[in-house]
PyMOL commands that place a pseudoatom at each C-alpha (Angstrom):
pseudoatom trace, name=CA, resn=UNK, resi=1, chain=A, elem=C, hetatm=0, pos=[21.886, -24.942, 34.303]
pseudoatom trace, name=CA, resn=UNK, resi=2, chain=A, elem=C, hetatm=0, pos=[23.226, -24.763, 30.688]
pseudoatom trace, name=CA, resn=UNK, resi=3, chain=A, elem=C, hetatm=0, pos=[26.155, -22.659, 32.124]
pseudoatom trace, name=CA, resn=UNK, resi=4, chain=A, elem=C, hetatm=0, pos=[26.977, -24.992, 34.708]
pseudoatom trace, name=CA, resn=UNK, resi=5, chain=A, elem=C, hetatm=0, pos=[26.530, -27.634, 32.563]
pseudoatom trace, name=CA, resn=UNK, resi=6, chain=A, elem=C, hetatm=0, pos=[29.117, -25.962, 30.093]
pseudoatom trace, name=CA, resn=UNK, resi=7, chain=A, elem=C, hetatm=0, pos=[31.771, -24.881, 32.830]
pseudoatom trace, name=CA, resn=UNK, resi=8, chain=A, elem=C, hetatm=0, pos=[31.748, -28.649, 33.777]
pseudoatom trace, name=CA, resn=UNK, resi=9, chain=A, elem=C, hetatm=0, pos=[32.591, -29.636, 30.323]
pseudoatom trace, name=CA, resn=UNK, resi=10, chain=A, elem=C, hetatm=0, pos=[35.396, -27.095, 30.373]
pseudoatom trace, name=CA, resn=UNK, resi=11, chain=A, elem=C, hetatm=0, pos=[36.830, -27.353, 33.179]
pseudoatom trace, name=CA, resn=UNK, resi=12, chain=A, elem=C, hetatm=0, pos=[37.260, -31.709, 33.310]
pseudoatom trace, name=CA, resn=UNK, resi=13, chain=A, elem=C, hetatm=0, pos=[38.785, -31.402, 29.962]
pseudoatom trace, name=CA, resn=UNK, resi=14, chain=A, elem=C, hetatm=0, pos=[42.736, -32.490, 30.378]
pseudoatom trace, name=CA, resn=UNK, resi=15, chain=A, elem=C, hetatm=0, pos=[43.631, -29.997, 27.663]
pseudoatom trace, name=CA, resn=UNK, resi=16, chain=A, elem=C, hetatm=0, pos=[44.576, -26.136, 28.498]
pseudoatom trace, name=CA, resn=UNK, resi=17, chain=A, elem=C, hetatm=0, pos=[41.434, -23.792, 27.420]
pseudoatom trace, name=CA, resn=UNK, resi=18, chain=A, elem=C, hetatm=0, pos=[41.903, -20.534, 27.472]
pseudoatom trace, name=CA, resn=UNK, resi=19, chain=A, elem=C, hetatm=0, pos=[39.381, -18.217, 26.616]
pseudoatom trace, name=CA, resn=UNK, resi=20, chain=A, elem=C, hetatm=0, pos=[39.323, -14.642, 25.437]
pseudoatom trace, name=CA, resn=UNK, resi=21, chain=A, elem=C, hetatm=0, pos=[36.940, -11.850, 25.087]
pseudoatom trace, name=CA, resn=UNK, resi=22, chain=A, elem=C, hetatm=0, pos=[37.244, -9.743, 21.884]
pseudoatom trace, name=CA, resn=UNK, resi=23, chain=A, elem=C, hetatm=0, pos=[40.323, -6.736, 23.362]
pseudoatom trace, name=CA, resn=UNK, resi=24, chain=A, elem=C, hetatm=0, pos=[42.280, -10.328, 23.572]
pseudoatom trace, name=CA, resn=UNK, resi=25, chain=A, elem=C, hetatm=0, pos=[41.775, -10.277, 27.738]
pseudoatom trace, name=CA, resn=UNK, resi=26, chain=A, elem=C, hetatm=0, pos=[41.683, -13.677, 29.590]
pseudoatom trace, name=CA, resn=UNK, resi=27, chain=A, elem=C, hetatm=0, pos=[38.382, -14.411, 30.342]
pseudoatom trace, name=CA, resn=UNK, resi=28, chain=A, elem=C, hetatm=0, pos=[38.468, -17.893, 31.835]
pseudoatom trace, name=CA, resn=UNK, resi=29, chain=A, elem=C, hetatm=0, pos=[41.378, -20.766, 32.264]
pseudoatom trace, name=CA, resn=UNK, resi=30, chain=A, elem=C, hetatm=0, pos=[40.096, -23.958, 33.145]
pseudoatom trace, name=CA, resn=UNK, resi=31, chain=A, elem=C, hetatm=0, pos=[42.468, -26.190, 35.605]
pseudoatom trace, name=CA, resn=UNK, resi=32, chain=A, elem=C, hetatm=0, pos=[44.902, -27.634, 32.723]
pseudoatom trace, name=CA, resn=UNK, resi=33, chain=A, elem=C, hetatm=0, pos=[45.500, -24.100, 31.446]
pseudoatom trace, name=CA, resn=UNK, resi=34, chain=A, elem=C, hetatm=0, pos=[46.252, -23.399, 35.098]
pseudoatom trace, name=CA, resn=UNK, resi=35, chain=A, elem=C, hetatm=0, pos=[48.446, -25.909, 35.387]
pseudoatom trace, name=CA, resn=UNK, resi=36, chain=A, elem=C, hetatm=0, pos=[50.080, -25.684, 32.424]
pseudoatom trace, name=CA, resn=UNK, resi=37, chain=A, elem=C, hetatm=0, pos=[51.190, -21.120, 32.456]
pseudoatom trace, name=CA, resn=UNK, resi=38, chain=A, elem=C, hetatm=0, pos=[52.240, -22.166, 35.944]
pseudoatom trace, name=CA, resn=UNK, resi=39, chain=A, elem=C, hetatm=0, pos=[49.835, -19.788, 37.526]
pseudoatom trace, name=CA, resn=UNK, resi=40, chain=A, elem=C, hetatm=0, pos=[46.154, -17.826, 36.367]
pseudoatom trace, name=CA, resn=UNK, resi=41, chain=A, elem=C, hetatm=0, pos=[46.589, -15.193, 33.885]
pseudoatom trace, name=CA, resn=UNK, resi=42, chain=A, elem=C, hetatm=0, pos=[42.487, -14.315, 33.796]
pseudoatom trace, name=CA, resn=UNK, resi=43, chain=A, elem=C, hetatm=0, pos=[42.074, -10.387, 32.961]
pseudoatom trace, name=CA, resn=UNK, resi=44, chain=A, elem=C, hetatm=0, pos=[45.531, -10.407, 31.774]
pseudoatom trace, name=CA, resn=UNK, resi=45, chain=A, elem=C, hetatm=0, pos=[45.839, -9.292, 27.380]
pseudoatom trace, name=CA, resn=UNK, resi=46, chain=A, elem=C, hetatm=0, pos=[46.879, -12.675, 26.280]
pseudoatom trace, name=CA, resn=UNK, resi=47, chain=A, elem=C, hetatm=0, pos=[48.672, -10.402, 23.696]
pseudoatom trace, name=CA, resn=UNK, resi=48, chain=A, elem=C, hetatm=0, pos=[51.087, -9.536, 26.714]
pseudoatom trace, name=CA, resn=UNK, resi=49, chain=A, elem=C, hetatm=0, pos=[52.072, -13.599, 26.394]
pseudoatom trace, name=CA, resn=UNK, resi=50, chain=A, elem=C, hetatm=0, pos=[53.205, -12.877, 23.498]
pseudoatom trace, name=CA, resn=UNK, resi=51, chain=A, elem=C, hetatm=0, pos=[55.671, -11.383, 20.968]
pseudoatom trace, name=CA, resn=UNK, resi=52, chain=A, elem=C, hetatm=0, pos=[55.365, -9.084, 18.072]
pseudoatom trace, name=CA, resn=UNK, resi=53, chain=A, elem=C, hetatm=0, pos=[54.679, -11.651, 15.451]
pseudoatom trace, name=CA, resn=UNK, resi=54, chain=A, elem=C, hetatm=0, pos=[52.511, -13.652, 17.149]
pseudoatom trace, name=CA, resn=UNK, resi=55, chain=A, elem=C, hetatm=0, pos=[50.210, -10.673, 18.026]
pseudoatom trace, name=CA, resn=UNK, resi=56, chain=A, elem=C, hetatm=0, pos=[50.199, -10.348, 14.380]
pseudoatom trace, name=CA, resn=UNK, resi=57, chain=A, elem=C, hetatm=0, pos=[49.019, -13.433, 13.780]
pseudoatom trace, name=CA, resn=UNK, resi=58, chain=A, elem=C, hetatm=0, pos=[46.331, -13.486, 16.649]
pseudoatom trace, name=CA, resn=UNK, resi=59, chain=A, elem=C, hetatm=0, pos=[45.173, -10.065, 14.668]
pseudoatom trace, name=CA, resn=UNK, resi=60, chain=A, elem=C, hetatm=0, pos=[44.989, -11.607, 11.776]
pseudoatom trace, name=CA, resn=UNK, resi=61, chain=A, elem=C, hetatm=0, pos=[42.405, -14.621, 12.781]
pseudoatom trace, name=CA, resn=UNK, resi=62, chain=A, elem=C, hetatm=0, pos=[40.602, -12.100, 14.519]
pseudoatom trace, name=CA, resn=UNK, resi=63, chain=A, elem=C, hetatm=0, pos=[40.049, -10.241, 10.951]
pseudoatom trace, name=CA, resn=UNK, resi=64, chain=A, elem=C, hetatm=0, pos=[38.996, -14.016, 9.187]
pseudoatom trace, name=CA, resn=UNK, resi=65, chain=A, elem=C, hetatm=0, pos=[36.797, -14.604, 12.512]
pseudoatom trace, name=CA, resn=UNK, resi=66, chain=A, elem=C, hetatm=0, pos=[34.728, -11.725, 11.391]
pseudoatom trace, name=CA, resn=UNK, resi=67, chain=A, elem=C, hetatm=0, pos=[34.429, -12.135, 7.608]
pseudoatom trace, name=CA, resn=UNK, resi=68, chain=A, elem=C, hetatm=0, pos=[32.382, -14.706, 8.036]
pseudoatom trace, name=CA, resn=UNK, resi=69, chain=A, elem=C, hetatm=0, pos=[30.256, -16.743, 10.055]
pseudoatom trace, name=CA, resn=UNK, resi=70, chain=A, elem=C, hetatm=0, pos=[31.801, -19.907, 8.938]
pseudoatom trace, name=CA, resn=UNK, resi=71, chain=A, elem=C, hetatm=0, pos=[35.400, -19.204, 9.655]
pseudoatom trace, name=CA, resn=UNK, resi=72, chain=A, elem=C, hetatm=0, pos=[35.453, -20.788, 13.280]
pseudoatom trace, name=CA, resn=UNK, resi=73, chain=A, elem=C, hetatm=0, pos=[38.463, -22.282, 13.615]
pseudoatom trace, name=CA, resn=UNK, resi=74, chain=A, elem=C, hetatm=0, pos=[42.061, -21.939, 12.371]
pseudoatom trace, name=CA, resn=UNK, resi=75, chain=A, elem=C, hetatm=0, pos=[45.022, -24.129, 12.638]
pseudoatom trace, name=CA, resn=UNK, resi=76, chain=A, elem=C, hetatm=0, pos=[47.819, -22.403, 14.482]
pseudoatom trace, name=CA, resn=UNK, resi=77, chain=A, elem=C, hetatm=0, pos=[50.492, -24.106, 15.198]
pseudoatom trace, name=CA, resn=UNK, resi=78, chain=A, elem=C, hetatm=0, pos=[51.817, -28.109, 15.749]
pseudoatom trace, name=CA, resn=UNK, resi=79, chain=A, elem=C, hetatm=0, pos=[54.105, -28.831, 18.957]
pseudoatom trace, name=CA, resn=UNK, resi=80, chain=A, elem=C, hetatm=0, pos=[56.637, -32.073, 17.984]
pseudoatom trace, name=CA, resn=UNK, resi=81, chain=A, elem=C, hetatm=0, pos=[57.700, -32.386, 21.706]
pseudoatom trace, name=CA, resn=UNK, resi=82, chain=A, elem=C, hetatm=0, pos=[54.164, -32.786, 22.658]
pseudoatom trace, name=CA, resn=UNK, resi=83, chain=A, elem=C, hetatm=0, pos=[52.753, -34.557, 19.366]
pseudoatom trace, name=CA, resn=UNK, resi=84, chain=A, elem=C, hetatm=0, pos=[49.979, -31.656, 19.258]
pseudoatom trace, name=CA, resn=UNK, resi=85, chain=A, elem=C, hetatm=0, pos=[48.101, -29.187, 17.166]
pseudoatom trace, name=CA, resn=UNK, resi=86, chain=A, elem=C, hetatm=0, pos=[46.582, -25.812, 18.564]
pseudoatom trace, name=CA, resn=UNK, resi=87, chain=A, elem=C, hetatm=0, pos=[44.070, -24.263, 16.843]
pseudoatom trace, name=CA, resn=UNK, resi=88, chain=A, elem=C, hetatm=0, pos=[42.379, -20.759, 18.010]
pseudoatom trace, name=CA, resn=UNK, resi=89, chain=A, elem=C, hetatm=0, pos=[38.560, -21.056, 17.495]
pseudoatom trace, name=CA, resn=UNK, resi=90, chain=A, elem=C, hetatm=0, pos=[36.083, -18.097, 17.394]
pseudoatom trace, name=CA, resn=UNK, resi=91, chain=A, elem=C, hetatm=0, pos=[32.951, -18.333, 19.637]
pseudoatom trace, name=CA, resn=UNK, resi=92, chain=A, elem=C, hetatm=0, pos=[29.663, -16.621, 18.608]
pseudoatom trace, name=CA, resn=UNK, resi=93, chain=A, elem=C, hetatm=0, pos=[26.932, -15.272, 20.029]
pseudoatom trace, name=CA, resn=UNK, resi=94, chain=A, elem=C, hetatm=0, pos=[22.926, -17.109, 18.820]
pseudoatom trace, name=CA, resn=UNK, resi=95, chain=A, elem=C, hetatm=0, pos=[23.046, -14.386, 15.936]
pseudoatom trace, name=CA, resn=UNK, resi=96, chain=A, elem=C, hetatm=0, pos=[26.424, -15.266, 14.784]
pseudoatom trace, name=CA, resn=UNK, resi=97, chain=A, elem=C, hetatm=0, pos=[28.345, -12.307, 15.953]
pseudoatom trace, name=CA, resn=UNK, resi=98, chain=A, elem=C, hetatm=0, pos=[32.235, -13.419, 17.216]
pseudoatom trace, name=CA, resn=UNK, resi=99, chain=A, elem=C, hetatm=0, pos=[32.523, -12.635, 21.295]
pseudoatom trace, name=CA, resn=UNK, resi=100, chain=A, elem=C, hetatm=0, pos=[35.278, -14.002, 21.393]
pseudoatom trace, name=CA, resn=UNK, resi=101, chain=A, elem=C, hetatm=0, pos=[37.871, -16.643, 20.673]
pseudoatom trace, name=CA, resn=UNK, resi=102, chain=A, elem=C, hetatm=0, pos=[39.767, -19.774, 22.682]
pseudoatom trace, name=CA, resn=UNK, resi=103, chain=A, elem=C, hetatm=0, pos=[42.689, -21.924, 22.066]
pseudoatom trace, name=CA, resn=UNK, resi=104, chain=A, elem=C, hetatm=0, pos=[42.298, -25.409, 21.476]
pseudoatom trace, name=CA, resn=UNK, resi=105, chain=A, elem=C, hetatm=0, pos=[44.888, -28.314, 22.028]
pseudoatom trace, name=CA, resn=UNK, resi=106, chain=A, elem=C, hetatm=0, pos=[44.489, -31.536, 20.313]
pseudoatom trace, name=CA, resn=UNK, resi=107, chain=A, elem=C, hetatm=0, pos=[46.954, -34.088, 21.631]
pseudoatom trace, name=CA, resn=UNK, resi=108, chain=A, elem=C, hetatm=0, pos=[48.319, -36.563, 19.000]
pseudoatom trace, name=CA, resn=UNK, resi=109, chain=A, elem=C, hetatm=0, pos=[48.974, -39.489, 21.017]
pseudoatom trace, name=CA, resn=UNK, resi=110, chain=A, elem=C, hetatm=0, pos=[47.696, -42.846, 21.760]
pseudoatom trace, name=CA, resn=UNK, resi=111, chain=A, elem=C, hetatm=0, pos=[45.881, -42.727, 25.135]
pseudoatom trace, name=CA, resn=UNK, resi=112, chain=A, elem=C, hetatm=0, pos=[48.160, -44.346, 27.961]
pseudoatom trace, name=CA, resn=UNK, resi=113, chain=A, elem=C, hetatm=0, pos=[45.646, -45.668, 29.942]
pseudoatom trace, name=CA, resn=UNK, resi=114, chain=A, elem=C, hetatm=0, pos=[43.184, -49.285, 29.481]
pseudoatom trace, name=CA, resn=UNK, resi=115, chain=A, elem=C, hetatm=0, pos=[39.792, -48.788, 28.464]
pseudoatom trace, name=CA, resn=UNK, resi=116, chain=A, elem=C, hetatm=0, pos=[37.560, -48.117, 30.967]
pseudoatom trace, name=CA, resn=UNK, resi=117, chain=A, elem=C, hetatm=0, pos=[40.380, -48.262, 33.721]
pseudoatom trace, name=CA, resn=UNK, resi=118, chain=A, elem=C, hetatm=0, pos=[37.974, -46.652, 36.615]
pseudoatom trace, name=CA, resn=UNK, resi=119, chain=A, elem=C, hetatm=0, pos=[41.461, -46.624, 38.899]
pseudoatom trace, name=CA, resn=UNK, resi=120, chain=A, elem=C, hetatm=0, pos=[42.835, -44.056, 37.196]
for i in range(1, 120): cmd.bond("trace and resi %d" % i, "trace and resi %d" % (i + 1))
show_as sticks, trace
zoom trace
């Protein structure tokens, strides 16, 4: 239930998630990543997305992931044209071991819609 549970929480979030096992490979998308690569990149290297440097840098967080249990999240990058910050966050295992790693968006503006507007 906890995985469907999970999923749910994933997959309804406006925000592209995209989630990657350790070799970098596209594990999941949920609908806004989808929508946002223009198609579903899941078993694809994300590395193949992307150039040289930014491999580098992808690398790199990977190494600080696993120094430490407490170095979960990293600031990556802020997009002006979309008032955003990404940040690439490791996900553990219950012992503390990194599995993995997503990307996470975290828009910057002021929601658009009334509160509790149920016609949305």
């Amino acid at each position: 239930m906890l995985n469907v549970l999970l999923k749910s929480i994933i997959d309804q979030d406006t925000a592209p998630i995209v989630v990657c096992d350790m070799d970098s490979i596209i594990v999941y998308m949920n609908p806004s990543a989808k929508v946002r690569y223009h198609k579903d990149l899941t078993g694809i290297n994300l590395k193949k997305c992307h150039n040289a440097d930014s491999n580098e840098k992808i690398d790199k967080v990977l190494d600080w992931f696993k120094k430490s249990k407490d170095n979960n999240i990293i600031f990556t990058h802020h997009n002006d044209k979309e008032n955003k910050d990404v940040y690439m966050v490791a996900l553990r295992d219950d012992d503390g071991k990194l599995i993995g790693y997503y990307e996470k968006h975290e828009y910057r503006n002021r929601e658009a819609y009334s509160m509790y507007n149920f016609g949305r």
